[in-house]
C-alpha positions, 0 to 999 in steps of 0.5 A: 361488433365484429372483431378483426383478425390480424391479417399478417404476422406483421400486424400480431408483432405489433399488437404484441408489443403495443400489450408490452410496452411501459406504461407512460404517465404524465406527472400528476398535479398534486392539490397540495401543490407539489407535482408527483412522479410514478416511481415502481407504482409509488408517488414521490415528491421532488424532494423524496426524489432527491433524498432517494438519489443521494442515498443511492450515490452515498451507497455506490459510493461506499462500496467503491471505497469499500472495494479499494480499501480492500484492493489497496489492502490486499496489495499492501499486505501480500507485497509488504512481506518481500518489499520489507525483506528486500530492504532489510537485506539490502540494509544489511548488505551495505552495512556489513560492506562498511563494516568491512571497511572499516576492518580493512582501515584497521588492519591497515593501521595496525600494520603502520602503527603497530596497534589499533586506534578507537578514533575513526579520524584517523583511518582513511575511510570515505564519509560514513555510510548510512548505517552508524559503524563504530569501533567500539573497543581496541585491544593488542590483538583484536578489535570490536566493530559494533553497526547500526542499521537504519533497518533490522538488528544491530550487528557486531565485527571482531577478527576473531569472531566474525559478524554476529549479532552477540556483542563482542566487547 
């Protein structure tokens, strides 16, 4: 038997890609009742498909997760550092602002009554501020601030030294 030449490059094409085309199966009945699917040359059975198919999820899942932990955890951890120094600072800043006013309110006072006062009922000051100001001690020339912030460290006022985080009592 004679064989025939492809006659035009068209006809080489096809021939080529009939040679390299996937091989197609129907699915094969099983004598034990369970029909098999050809799977990269190896039969499963309907519930290995699924058990295959779930565990190849269960994976995709579990590095997705994996990778938003780790993206979530870079983030928190490069932006906790300035988020948390900006609002310790800005903590800060309103605390000393009210520690201020309170100085001012004392002064004040000292100068109508001619002493301090250790009750802050008595100072015309607006409602407390978020950070706990309180007037720790009185004497004739001097008084002690103490401030508690929500955030950060404690600090302390007198006229004589300033703020400083040393108690002035």
């Amino acid at each position: 038997m004679e064989q025939q030449q492809p006659t035009s490059d068209h006809d080489v094409e096809e021939a080529a890609d009939g040679f390299y085309s996937p091989v197609r199966r129907p699915p094969v009945f099983d004598p034990a009742g369970a029909y098999r699917r050809s799977i990269a040359g190896q039969a499963m059975t309907p519930e290995e498909a699924r058990k295959h198919r779930r565990r190849r999820r269960r994976t995709i899942d579990r590095v997705v997760g994996a990778g938003l932990l780790i993206t979530l955890g870079a983030g928190g951890w490069f932006g906790y550092r300035p988020v948390w120094a900006k609002t310790k600072t800005s903590v800060r800043d309103a605390m000393v602002q009210e520690m201020k006013d309170v100085a001012s309110a004392e002064q004040n006072y000292r100068s109508l009554y001619g002493s301090y006062t250790t009750d802050r009922t008595q100072l015309a000051l607006a409602d407390d501020g978020f950070n706990d100001v309180r007037i720790v001690s009185t004497a004739a020339r001097t008084f002690c601030l103490s401030g508690d912030p929500l955030v950060g460290q404690k600090l302390y006022y007198s006229p004589d030294g300033g703020f400083s985080e040393v108690p002035c009592v």
